[in-house]
DRENRODREN-45448 format. One line per 5 residues: number of its first residue (from 1); their letters; for each residue x, y, z of N, C-alpha, C. Coordinates in Angstrom, 3 decimals, decimal comma. Layout:
BEGIN
NUM	A	X/Y/Z/X/Y/Z/X/Y/Z | ...
//
This chain:
BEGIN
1	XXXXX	1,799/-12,960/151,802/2,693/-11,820/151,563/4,138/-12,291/151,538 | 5,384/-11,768/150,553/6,423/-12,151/150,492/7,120/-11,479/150,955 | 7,134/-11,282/152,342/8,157/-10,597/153,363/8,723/-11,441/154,422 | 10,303/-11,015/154,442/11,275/-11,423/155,000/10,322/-11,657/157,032 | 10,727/-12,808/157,182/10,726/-12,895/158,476/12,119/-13,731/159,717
6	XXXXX	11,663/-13,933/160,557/13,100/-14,437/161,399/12,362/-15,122/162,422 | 13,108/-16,434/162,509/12,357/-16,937/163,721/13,185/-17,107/164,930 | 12,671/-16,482/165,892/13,618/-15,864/167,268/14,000/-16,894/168,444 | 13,478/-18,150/168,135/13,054/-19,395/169,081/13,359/-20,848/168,092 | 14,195/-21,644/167,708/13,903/-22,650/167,121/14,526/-23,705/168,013
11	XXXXX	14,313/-25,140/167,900/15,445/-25,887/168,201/15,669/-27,118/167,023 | 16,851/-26,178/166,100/16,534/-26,828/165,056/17,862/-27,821/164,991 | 18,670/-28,311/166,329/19,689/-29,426/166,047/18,621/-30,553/166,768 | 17,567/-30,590/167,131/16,428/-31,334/167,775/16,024/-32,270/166,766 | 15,575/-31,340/165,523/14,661/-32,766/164,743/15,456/-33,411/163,716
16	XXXXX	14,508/-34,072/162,996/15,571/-35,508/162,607/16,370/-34,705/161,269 | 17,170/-35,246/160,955/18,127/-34,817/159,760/17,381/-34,469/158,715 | 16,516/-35,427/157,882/15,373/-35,158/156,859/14,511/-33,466/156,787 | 14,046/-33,895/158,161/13,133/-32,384/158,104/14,264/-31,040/158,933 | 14,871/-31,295/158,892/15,790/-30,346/158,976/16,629/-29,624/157,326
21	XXXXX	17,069/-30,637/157,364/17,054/-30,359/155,648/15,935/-30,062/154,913 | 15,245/-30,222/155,007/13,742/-29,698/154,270/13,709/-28,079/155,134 | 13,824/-27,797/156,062/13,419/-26,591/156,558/14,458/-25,245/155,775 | 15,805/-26,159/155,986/16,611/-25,471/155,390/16,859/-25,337/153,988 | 16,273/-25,913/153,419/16,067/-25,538/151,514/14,797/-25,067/151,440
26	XXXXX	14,343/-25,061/152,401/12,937/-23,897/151,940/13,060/-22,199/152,597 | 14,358/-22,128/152,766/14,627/-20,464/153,564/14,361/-19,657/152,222 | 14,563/-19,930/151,257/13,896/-18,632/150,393/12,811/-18,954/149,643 | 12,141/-20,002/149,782/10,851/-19,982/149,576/10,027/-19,002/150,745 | 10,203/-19,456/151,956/9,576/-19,246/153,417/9,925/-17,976/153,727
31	XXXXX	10,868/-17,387/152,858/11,798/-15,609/153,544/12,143/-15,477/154,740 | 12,600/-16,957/154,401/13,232/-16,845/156,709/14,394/-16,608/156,472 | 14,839/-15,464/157,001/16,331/-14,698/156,777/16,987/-15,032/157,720 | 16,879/-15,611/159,117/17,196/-16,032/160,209/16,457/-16,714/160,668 | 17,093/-18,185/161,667/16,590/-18,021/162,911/17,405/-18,888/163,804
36	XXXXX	16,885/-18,443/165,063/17,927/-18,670/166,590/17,784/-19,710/166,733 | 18,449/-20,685/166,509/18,623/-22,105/167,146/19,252/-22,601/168,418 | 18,225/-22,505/169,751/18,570/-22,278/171,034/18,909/-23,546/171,520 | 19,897/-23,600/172,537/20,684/-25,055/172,894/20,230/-25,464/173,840 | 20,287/-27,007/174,246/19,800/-27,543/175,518/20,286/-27,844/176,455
41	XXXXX	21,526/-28,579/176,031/23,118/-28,751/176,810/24,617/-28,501/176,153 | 25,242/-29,174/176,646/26,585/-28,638/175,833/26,787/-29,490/174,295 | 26,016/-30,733/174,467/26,066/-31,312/172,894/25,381/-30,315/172,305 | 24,192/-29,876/172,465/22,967/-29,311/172,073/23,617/-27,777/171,081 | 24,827/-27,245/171,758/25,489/-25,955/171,915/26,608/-26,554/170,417
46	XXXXX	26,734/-27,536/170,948/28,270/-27,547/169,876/27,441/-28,075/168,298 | 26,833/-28,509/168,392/25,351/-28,943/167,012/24,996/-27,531/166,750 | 25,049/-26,905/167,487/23,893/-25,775/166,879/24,955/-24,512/166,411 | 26,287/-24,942/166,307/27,593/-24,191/166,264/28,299/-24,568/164,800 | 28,231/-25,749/164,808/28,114/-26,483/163,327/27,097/-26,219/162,248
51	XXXXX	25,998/-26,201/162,489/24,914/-26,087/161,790/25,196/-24,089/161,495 | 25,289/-24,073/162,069/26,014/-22,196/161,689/26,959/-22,004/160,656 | 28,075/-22,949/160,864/28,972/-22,854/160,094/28,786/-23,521/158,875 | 27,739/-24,342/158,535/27,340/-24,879/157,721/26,063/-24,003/156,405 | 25,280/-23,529/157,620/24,032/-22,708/156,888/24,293/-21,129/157,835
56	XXXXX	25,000/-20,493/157,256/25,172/-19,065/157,899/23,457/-18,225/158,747 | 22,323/-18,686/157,805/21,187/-18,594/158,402/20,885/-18,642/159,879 | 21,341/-19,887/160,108/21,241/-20,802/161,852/22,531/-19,824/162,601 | 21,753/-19,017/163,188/22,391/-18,317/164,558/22,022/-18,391/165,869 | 23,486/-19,190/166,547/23,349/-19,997/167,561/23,066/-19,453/168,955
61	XXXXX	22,361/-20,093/169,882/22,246/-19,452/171,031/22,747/-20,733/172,098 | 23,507/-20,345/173,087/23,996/-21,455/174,115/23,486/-21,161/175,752 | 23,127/-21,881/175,806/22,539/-22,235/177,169/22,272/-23,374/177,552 | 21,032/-23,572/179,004/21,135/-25,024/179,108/19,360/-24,994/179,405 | 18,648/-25,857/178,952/17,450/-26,203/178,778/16,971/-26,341/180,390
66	XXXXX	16,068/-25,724/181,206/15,749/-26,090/182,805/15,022/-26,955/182,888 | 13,666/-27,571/181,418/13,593/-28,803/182,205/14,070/-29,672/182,251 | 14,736/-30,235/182,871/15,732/-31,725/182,651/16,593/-31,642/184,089 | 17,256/-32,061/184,373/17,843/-32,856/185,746/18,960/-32,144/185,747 | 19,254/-30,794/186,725/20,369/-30,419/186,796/21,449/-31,113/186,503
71	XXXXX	22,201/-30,036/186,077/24,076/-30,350/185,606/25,035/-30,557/186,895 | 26,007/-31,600/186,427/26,891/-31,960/187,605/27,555/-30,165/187,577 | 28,140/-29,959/188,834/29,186/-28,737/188,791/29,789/-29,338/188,007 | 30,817/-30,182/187,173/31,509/-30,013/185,996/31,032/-30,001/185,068 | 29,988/-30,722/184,758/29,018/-30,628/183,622/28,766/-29,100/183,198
76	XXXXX	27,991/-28,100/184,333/27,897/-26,724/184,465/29,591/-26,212/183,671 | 30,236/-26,208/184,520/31,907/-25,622/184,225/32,102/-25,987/183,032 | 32,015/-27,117/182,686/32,477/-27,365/181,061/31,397/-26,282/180,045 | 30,111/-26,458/180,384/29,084/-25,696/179,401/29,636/-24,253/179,631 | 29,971/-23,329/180,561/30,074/-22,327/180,957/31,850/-21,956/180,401
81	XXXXX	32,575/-23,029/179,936/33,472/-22,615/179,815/33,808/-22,499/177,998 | 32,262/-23,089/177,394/32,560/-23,289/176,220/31,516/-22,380/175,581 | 30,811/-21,724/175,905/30,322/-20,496/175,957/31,414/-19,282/176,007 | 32,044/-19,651/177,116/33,450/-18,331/177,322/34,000/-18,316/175,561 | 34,293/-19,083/175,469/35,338/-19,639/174,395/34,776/-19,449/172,606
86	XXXXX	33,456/-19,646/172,629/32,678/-19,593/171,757/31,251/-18,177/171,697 | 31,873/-17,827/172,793/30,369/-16,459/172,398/30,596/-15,538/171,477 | 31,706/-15,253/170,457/31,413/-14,570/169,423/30,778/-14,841/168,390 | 30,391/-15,990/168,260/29,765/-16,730/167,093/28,354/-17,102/167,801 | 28,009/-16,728/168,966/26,611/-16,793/169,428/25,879/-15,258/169,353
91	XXXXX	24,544/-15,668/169,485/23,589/-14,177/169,357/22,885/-14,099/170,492 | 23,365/-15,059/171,488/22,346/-14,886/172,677/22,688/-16,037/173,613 | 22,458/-16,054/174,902/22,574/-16,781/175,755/21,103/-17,511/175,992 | 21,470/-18,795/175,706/19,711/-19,284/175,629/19,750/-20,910/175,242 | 18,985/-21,744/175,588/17,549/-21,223/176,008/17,781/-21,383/177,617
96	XXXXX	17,668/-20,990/178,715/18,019/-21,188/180,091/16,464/-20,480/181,295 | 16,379/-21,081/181,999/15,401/-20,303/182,553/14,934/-21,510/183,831 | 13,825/-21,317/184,404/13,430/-22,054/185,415/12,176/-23,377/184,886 | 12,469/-24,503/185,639/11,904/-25,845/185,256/9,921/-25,805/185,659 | 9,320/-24,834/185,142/8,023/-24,764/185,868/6,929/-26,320/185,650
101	XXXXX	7,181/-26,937/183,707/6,707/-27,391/183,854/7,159/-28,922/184,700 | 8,318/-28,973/184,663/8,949/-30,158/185,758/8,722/-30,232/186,495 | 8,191/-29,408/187,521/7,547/-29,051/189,184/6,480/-29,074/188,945 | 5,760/-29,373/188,141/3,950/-29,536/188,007/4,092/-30,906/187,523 | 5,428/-31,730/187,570/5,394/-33,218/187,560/5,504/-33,957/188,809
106	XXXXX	6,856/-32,961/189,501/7,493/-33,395/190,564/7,410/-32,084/191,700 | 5,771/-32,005/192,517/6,583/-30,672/193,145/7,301/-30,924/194,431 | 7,611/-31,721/194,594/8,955/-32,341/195,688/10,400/-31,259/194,826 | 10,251/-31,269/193,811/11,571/-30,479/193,190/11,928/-29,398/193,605 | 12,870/-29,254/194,064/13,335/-27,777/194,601/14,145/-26,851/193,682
111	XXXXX	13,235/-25,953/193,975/13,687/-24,684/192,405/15,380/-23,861/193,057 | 15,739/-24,014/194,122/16,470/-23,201/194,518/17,914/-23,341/193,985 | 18,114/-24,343/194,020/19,662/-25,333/192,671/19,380/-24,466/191,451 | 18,169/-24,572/191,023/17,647/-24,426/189,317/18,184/-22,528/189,229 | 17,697/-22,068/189,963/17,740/-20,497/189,940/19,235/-20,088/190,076
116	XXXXX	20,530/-20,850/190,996/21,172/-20,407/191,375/22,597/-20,671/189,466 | 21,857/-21,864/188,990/22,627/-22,434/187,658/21,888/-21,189/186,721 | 20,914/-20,725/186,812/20,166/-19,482/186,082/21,065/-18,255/186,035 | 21,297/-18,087/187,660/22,156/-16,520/187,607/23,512/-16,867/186,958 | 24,133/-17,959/187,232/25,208/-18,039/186,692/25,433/-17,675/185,421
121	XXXXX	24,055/-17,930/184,174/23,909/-17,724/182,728/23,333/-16,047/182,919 | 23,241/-15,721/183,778/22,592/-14,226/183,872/23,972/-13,493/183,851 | 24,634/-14,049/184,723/26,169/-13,209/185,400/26,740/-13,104/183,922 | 26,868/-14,690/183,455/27,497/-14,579/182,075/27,486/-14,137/180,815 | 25,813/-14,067/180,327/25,460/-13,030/179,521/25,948/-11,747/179,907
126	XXXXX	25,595/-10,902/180,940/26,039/-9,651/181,244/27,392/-9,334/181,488 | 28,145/-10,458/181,399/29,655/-9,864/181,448/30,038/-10,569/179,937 | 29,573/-10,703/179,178/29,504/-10,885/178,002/29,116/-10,277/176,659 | 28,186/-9,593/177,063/27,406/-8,638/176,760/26,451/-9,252/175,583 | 25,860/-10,454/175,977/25,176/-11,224/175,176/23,499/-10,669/175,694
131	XXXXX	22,631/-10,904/174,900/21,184/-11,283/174,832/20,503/-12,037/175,617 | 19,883/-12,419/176,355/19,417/-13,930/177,225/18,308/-14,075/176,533 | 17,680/-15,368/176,739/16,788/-15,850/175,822/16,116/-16,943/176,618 | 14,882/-16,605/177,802/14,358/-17,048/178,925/13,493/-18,141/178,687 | 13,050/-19,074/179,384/11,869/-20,292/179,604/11,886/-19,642/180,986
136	XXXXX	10,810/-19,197/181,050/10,208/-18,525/182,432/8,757/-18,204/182,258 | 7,509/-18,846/182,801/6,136/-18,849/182,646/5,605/-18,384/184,127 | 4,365/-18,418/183,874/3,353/-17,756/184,969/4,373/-17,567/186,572 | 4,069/-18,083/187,535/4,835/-17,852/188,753/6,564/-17,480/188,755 | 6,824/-18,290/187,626/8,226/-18,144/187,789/8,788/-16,925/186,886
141	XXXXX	7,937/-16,624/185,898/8,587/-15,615/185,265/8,716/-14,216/186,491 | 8,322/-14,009/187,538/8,307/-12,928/188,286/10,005/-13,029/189,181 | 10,224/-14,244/189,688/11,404/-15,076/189,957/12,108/-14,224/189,041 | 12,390/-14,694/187,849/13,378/-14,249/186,735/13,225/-13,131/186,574 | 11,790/-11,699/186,783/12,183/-10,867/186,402/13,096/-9,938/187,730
146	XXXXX	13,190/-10,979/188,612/13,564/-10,211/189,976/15,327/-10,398/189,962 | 16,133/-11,669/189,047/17,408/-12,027/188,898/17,512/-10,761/188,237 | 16,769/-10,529/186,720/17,274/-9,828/185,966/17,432/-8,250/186,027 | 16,422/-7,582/187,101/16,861/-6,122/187,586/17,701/-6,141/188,657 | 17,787/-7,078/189,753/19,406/-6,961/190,414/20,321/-7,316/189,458
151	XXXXX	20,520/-7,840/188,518/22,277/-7,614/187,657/21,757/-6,795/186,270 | 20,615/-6,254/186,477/20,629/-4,721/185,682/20,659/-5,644/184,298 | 19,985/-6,378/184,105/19,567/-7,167/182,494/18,810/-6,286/181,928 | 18,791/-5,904/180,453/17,685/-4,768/179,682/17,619/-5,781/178,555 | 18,582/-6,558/177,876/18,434/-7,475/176,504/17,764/-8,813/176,856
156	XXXXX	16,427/-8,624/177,258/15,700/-10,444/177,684/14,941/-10,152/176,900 | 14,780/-11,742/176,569/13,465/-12,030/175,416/13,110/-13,853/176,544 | 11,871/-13,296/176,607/10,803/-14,228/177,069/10,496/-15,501/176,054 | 10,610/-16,661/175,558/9,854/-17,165/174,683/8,246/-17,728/175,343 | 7,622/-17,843/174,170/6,382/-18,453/174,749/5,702/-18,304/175,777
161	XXXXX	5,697/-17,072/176,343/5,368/-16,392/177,497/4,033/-16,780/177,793 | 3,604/-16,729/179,217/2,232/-16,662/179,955/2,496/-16,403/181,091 | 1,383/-15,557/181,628/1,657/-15,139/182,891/0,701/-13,714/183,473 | 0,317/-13,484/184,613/-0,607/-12,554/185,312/-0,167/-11,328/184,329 | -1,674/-10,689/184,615/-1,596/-9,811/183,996/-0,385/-8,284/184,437
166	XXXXX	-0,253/-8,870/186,053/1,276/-7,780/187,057/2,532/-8,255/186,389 | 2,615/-9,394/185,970/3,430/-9,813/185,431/4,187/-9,336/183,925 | 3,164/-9,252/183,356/3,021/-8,669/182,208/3,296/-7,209/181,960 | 2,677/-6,566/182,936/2,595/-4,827/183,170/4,192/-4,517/183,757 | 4,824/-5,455/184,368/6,444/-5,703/184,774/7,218/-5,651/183,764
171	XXXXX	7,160/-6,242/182,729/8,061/-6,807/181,833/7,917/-5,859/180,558 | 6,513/-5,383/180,720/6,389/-4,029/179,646/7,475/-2,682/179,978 | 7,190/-2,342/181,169/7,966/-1,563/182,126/9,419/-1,552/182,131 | 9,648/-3,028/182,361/11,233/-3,392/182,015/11,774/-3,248/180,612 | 11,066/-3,318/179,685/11,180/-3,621/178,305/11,772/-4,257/177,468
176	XXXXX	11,108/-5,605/178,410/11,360/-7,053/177,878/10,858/-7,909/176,647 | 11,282/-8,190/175,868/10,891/-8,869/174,919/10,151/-10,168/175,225 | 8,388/-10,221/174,141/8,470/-11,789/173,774/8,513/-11,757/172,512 | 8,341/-13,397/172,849/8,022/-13,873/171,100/6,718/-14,758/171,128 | 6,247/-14,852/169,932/4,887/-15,149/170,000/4,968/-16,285/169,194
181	XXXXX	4,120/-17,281/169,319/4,351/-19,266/168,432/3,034/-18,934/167,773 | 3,121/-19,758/166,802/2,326/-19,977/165,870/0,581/-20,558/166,577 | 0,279/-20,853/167,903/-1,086/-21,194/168,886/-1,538/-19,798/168,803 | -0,984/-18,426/168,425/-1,647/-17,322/168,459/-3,080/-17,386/167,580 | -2,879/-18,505/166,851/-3,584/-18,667/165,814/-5,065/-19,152/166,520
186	XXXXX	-5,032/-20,071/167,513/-6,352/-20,225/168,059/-6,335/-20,425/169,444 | -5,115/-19,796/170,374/-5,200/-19,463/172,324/-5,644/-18,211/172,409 | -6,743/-18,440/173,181/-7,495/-16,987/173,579/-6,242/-16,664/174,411 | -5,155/-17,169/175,258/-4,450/-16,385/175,989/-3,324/-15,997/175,428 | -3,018/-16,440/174,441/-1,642/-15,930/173,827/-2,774/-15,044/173,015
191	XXXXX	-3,785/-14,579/172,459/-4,122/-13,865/171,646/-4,159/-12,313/172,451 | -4,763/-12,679/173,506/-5,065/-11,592/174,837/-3,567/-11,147/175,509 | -2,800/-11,837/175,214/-1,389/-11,127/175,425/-0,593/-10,368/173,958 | -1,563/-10,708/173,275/-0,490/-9,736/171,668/-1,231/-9,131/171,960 | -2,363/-8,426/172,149/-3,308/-7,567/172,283/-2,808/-6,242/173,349
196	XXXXX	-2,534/-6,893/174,776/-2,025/-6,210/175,780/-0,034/-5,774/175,239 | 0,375/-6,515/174,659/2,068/-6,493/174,505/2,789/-4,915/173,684 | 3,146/-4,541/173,709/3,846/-3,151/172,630/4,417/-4,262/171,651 | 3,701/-4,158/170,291/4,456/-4,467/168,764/6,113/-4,227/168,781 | 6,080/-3,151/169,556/7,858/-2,721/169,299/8,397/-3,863/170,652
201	XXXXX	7,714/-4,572/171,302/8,432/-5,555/171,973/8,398/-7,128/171,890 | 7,988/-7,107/170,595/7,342/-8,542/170,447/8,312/-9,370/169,157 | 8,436/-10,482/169,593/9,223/-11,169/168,015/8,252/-12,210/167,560 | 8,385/-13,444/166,813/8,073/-14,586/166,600/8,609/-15,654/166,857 | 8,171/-16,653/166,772/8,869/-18,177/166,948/8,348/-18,777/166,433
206	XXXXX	9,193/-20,140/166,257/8,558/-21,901/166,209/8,110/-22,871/167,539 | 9,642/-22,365/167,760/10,083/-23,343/169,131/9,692/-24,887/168,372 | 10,076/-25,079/167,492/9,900/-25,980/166,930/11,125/-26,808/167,429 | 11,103/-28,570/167,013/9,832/-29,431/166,772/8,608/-29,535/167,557 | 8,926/-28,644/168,710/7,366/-28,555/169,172/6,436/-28,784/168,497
211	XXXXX	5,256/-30,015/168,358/4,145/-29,654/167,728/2,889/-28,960/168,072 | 1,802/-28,635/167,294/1,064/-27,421/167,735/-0,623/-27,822/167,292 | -1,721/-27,626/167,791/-2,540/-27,600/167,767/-3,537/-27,176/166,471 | -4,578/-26,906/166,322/-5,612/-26,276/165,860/-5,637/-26,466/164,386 | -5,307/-24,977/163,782/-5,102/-25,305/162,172/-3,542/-25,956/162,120
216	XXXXX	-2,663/-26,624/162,711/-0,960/-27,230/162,865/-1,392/-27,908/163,261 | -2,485/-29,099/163,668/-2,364/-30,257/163,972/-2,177/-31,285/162,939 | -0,982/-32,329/163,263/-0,709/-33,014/162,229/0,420/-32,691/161,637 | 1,069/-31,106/161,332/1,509/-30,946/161,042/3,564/-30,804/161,550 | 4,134/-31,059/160,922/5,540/-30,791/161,199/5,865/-28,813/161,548
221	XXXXX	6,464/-29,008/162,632/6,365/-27,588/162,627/7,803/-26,658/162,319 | 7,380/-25,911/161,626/8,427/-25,346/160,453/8,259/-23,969/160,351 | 9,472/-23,313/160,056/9,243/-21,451/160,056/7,666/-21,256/159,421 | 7,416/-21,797/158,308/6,335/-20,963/157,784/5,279/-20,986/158,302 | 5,081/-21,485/159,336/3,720/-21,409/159,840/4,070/-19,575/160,669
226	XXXXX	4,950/-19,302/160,330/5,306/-17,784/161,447/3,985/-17,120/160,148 | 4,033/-17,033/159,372/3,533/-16,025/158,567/1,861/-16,135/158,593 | 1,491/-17,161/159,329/0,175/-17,319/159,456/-0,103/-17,061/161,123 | 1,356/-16,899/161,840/1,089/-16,103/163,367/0,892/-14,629/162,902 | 2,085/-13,820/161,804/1,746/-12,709/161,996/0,431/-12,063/161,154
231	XXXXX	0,271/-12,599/160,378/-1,616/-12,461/159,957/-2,488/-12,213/161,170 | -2,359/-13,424/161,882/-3,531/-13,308/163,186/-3,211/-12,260/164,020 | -1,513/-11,966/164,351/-1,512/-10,378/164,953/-1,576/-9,489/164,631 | -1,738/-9,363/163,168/-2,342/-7,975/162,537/-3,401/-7,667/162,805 | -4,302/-9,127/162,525/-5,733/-9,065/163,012/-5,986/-8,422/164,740
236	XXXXX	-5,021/-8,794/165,729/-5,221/-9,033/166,960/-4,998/-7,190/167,242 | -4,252/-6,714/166,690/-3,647/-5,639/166,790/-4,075/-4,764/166,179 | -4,949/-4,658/165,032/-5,120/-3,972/164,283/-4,746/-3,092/163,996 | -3,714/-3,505/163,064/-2,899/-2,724/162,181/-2,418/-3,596/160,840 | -1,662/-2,907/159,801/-1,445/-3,007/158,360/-0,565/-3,908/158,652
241	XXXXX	-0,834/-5,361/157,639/-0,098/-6,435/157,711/1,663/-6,065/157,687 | 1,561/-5,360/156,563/3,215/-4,592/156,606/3,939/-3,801/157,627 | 3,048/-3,169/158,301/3,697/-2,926/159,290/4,301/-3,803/160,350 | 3,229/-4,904/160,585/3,547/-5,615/161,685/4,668/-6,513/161,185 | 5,053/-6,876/159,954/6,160/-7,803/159,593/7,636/-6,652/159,469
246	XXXXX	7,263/-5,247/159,274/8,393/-4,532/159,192/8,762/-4,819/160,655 | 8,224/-4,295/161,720/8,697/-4,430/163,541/8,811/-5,496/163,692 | 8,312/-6,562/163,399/8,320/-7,734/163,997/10,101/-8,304/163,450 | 10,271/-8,007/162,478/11,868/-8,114/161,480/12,576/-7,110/162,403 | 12,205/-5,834/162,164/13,346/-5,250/163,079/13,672/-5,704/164,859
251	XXXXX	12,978/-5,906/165,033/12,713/-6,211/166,622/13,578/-7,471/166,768 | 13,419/-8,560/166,172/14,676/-9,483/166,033/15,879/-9,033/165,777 | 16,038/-8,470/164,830/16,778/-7,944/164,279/18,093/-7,422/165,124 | 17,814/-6,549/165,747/17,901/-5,697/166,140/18,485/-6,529/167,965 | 17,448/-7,045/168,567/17,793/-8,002/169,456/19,130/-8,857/169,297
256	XXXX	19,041/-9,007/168,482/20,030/-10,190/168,275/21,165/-10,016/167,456 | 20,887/-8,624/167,227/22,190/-8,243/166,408/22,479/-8,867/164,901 | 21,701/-8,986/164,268/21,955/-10,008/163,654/22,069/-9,006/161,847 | 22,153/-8,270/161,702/22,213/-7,616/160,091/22,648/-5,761/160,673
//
């Protein structure tokens, strides 16, 4: 089907120059009208700020990636101060959230540093009046949804979500956004969560260069595989392919401010 989509999750200053350029001369083949190119650190932020100004498409999101080795306090201050300086030309505060799978490397790691550099991007989105754009999974996403109703957060989007089913019934309640990756295609648990999720709260992703499994093994991962996620959630959902690409467009859309 030749309908416009948006991908809500990318990290597209990540892969190599070549297939980046390839992704980006195929936006109107692919009808990718957008997508969020979420930052990791402050290089990560100022790449993905360029690439904006370059391909108006790429709308930037700044934050700081949790798995990786906390930021010096200046390291923090500098990222936090170039965010101040630069959030009109961002659509979201992101990608930021808690290090779960790093603590299933190292659980000597203490999450309590990690959470406290979290609120700081919480404080700042909300006095910003930006979007947040979470890495928060099973145990910890409950953590994050507990930052985000003490400073009264309503604009979160989850990427790549998993997590209890209380968890889930929380974030519906709250009316939190996910986004759904292209594994919808063959995870019984990401399938069993589009199933349980409200359509009107759900986006898409790459999260690319992530690579991906099943029918994407082998493959470079690139917007268009979104259009073969939202097939399988039409299927999952049952409902009219068009519908689900009309919400699934507005729901970004709309999130992110973006048209």
């Amino acid at each position: 089907m030749n309908v416009a989509i948006i991908d809500a999750h990318i990290h597209l200053d990540m892969y190599k120059q070549k297939e980046r350029q390839q992704i980006l001369q195929q936006t109107e083949r692919t009808k990718l009208e957008a997508m969020v190119s979420v930052s990791y650190d402050l290089p990560s932020c100022k790449m993905n700020l360029d690439l904006h100004k370059q391909f108006e498409r790429v709308k930037p999101a700044f934050g700081f990636h949790p798995e990786q080795t906390l930021p010096t306090e200046e390291d923090l201050a500098d990222l936090l101060l170039y965010i101040e300086k630069h959030h009109y030309e961002a659509v979201a505060i992101g990608e930021v959230g808690l290090p779960y799978y790093k603590r299933q490397e190292d659980p000597e790691l203490k999450l309590e540093a990690y959470i406290k550099v979290l609120e700081a991007f919480i404080k700042l989105a909300k006095r910003l009046d930006l979007p947040i754009s979470l890495h928060a999974v099973y145990e910890d996403a409950d953590v994050v949804c507990d930052l985000l109703e003490k400073h009264s957060i309503q604009k979160a989007h989850f990427h790549w979500f998993k997590g209890s089913k209380r968890t889930v019934e929380r974030m519906i309640e709250n009316e939190y956004l996910i986004s759904i990756t292209p594994d919808v295609c063959y995870e019984k648990e990401i399938q069993q969560l589009v199933r349980r999720y409200p359509l009107t709260h759900m986006m898409v992703e790459t999260d690319g260069p992530w690579p991906f499994e099943g029918p994407f093994a082998g493959e470079m991962t690139e917007p268009t595989m979104i259009h073969r996620a939202v097939h399988k959630m039409s299927q999952l959902k049952a409902a009219p392919l068009e519908v689900v690409y009309k919400q699934l467009y507005a729901n970004a859309s709309y999130f992110f401010s973006l048209f």
